[in-house]
PDB file of N, CA, C and O in Angstrom:
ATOM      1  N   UNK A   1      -1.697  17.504  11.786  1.00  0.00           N
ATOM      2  CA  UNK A   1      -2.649  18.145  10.924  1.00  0.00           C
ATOM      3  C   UNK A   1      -3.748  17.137  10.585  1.00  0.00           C
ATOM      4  O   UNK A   1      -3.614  16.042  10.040  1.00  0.00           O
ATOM      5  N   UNK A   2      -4.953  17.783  11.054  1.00  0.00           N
ATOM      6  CA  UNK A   2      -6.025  16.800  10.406  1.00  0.00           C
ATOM      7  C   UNK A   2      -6.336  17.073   8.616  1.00  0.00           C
ATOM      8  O   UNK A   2      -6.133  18.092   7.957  1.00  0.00           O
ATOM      9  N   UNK A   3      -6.845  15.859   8.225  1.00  0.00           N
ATOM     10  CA  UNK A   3      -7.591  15.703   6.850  1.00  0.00           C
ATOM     11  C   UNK A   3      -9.128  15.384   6.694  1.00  0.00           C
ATOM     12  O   UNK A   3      -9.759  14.834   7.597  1.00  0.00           O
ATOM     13  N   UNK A   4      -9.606  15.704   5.675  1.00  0.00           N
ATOM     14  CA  UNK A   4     -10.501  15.157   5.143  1.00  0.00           C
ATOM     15  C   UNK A   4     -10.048  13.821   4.454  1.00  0.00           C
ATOM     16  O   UNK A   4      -9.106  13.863   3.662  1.00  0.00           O
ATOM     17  N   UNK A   5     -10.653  12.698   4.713  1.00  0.00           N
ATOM     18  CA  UNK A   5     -10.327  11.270   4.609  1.00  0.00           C
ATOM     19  C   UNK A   5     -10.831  11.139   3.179  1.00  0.00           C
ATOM     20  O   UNK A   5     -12.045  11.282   3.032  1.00  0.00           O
ATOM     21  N   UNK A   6     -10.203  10.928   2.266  1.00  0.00           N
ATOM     22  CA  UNK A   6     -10.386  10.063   0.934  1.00  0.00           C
ATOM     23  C   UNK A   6     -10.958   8.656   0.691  1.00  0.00           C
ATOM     24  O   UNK A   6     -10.159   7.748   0.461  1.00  0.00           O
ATOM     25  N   UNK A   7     -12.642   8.331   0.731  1.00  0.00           N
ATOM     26  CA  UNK A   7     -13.227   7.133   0.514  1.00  0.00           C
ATOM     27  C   UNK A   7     -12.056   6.122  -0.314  1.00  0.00           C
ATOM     28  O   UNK A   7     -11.489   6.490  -1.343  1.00  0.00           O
ATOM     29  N   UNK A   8     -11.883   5.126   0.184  1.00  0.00           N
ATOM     30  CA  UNK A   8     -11.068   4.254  -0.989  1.00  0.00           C
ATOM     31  C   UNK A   8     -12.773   3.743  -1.961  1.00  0.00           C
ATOM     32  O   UNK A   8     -13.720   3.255  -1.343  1.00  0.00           O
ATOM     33  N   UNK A   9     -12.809   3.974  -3.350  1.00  0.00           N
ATOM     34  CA  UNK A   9     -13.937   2.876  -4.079  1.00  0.00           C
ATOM     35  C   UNK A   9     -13.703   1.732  -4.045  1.00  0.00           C
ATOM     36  O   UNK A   9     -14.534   0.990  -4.568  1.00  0.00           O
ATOM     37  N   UNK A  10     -12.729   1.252  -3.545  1.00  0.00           N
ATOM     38  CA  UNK A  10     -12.496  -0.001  -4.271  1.00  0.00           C
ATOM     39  C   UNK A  10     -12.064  -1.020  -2.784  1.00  0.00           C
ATOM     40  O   UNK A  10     -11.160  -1.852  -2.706  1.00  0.00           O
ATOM     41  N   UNK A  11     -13.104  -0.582  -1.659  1.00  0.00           N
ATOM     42  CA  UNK A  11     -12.389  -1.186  -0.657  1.00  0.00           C
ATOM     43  C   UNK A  11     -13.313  -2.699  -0.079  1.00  0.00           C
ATOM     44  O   UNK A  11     -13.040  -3.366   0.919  1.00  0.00           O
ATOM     45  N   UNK A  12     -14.656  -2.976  -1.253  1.00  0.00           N
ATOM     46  CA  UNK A  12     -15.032  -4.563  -1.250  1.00  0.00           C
ATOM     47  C   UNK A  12     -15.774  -4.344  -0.170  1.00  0.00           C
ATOM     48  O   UNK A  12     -16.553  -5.292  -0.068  1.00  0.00           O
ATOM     49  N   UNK A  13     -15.956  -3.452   0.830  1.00  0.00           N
ATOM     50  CA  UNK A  13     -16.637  -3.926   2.096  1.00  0.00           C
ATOM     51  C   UNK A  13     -15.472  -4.358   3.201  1.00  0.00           C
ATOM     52  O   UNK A  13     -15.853  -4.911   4.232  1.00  0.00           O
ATOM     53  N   UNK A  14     -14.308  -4.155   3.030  1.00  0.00           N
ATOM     54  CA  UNK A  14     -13.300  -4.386   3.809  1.00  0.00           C
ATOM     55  C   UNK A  14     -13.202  -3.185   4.376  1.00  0.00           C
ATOM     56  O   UNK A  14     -13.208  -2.320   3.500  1.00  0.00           O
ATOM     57  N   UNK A  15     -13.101  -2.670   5.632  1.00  0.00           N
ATOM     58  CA  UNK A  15     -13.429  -1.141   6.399  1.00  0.00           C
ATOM     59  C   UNK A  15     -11.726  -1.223   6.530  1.00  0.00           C
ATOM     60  O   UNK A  15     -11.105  -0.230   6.149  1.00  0.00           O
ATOM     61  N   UNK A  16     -10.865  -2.539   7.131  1.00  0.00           N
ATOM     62  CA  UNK A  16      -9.220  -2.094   6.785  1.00  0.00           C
ATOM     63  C   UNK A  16      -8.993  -1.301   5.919  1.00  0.00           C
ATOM     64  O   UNK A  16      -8.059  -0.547   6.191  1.00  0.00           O
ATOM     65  N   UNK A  17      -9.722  -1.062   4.440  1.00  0.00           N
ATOM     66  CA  UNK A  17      -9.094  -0.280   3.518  1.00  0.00           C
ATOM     67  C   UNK A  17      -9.974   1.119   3.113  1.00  0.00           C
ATOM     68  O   UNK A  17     -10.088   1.778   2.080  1.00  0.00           O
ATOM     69  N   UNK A  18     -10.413   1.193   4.184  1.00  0.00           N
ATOM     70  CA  UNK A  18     -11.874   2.413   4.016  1.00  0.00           C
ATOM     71  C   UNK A  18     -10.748   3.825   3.937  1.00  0.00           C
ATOM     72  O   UNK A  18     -11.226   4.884   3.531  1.00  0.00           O
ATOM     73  N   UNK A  19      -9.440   3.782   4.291  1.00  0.00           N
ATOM     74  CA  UNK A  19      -9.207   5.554   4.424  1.00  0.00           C
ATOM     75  C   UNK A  19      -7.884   5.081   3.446  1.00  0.00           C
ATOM     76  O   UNK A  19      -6.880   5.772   3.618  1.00  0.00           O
ATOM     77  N   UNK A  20      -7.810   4.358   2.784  1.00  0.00           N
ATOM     78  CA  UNK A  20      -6.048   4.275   2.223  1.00  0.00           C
ATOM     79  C   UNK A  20      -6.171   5.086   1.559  1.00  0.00           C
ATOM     80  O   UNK A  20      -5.155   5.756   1.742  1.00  0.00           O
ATOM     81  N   UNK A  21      -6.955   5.731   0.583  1.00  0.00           N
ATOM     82  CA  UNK A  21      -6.171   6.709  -0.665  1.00  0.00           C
ATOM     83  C   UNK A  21      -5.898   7.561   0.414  1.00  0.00           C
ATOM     84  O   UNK A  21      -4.670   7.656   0.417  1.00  0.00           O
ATOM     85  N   UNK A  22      -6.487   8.439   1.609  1.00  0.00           N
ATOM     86  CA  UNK A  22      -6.404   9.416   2.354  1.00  0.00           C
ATOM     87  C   UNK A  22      -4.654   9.981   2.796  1.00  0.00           C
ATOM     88  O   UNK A  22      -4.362  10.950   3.497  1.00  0.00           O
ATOM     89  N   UNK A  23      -3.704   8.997   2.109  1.00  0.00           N
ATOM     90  CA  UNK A  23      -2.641   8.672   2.337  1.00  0.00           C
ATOM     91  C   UNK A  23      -2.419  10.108   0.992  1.00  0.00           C
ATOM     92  O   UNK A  23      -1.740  11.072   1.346  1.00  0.00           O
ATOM     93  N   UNK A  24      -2.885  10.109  -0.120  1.00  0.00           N
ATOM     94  CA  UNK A  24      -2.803  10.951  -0.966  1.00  0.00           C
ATOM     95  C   UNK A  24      -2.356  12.401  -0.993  1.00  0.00           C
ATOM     96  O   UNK A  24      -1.529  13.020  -1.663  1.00  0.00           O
ATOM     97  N   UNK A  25      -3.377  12.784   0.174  1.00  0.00           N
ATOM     98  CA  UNK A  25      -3.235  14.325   0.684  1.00  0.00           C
ATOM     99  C   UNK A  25      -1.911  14.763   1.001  1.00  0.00           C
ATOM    100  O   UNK A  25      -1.874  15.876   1.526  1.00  0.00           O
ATOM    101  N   UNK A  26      -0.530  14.043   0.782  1.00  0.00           N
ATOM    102  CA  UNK A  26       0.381  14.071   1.126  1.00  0.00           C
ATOM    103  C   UNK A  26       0.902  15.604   0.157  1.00  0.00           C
ATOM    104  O   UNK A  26       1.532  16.605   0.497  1.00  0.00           O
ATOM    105  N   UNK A  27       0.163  15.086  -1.415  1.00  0.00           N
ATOM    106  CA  UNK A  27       0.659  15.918  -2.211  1.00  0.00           C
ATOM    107  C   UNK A  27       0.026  17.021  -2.303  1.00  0.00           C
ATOM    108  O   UNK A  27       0.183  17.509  -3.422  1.00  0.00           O
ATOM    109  N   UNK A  28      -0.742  17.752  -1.502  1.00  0.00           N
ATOM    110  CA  UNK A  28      -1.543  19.011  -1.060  1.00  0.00           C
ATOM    111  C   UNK A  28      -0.552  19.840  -0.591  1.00  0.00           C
ATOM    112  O   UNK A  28      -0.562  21.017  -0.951  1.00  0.00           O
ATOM    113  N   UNK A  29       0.495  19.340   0.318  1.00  0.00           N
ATOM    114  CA  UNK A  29       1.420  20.018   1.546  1.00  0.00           C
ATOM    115  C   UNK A  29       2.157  20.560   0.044  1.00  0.00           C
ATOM    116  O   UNK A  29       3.034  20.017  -0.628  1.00  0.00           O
ATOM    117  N   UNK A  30       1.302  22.049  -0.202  1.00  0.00           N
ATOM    118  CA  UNK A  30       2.403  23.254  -0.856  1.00  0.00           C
ATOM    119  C   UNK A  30       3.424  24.224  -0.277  1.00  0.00           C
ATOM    120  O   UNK A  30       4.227  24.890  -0.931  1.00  0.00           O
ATOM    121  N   UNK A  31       3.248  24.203   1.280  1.00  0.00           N
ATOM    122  CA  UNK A  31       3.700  24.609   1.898  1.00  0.00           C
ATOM    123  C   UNK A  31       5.155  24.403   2.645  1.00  0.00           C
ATOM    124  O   UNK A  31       5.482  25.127   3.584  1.00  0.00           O
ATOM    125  N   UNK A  32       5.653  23.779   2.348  1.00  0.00           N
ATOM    126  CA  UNK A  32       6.567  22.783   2.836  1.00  0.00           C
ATOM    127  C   UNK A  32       7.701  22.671   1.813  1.00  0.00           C
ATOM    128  O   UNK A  32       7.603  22.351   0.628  1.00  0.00           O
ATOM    129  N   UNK A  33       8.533  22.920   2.342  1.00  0.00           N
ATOM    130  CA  UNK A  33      10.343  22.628   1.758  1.00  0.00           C
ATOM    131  C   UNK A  33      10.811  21.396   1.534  1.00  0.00           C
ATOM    132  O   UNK A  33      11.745  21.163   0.766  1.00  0.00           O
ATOM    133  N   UNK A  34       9.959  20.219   2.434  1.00  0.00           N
ATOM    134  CA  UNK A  34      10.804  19.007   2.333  1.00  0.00           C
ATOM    135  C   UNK A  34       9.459  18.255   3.069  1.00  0.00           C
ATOM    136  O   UNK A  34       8.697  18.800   3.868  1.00  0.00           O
ATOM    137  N   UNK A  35       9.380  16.740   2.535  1.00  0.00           N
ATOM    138  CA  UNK A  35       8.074  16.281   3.202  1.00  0.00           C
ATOM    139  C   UNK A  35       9.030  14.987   3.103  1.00  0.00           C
ATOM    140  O   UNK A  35       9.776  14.777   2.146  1.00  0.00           O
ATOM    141  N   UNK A  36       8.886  14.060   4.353  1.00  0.00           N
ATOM    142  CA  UNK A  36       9.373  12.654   4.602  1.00  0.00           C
ATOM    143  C   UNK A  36       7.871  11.965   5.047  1.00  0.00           C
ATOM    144  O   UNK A  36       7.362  12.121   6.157  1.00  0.00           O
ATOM    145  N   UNK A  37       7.315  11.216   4.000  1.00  0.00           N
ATOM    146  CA  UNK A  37       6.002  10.435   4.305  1.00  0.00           C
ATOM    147  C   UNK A  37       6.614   9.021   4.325  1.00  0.00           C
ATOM    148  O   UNK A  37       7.117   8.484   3.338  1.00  0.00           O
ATOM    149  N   UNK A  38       6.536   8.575   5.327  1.00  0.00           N
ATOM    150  CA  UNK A  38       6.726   6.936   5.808  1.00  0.00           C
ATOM    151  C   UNK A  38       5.231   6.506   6.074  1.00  0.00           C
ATOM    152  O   UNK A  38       4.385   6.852   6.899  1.00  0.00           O
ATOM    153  N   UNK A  39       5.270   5.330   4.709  1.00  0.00           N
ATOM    154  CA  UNK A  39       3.654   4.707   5.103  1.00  0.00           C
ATOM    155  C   UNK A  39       4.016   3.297   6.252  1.00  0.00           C
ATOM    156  O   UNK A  39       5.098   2.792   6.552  1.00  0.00           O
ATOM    157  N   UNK A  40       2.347   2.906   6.776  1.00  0.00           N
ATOM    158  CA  UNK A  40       2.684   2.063   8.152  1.00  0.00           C
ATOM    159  C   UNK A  40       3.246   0.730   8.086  1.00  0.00           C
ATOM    160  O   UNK A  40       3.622  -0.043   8.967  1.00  0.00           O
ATOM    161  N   UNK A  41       3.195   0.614   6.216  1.00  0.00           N
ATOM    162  CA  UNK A  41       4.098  -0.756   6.174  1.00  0.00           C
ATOM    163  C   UNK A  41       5.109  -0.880   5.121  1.00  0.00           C
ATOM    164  O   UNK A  41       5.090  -1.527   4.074  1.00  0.00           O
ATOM    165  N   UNK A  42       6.009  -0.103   5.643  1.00  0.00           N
ATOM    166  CA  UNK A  42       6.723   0.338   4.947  1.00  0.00           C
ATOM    167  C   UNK A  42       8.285  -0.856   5.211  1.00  0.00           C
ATOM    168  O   UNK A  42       9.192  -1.127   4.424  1.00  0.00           O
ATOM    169  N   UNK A  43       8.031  -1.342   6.679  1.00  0.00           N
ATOM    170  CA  UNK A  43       9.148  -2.749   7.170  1.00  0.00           C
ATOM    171  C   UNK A  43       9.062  -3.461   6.507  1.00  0.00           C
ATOM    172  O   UNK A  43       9.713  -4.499   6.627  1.00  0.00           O
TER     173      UNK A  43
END
């Protein structure tokens, strides 16, 4: 499923952190019985 990407404000000019809140939209999925979100640094 695509998103609309959530600007981080607070990302300094660092583009690594240009989509992190976008991680957010997790809590949109009303649709759904059960959601397993594993973020990428989660090791």
């Amino acid at each position: 499923m695509k998103v609309e990407p959530i600007n981080n404000p607070h990302n300094h000019g660092q583009s690594r952190f240009a989509g992190t809140f976008t991680k957010l939209r997790v809590f949109e999925l009303l649709d759904c019985d059960r959601i397993t979100f594993v973020d990428a640094d989660f090791a």
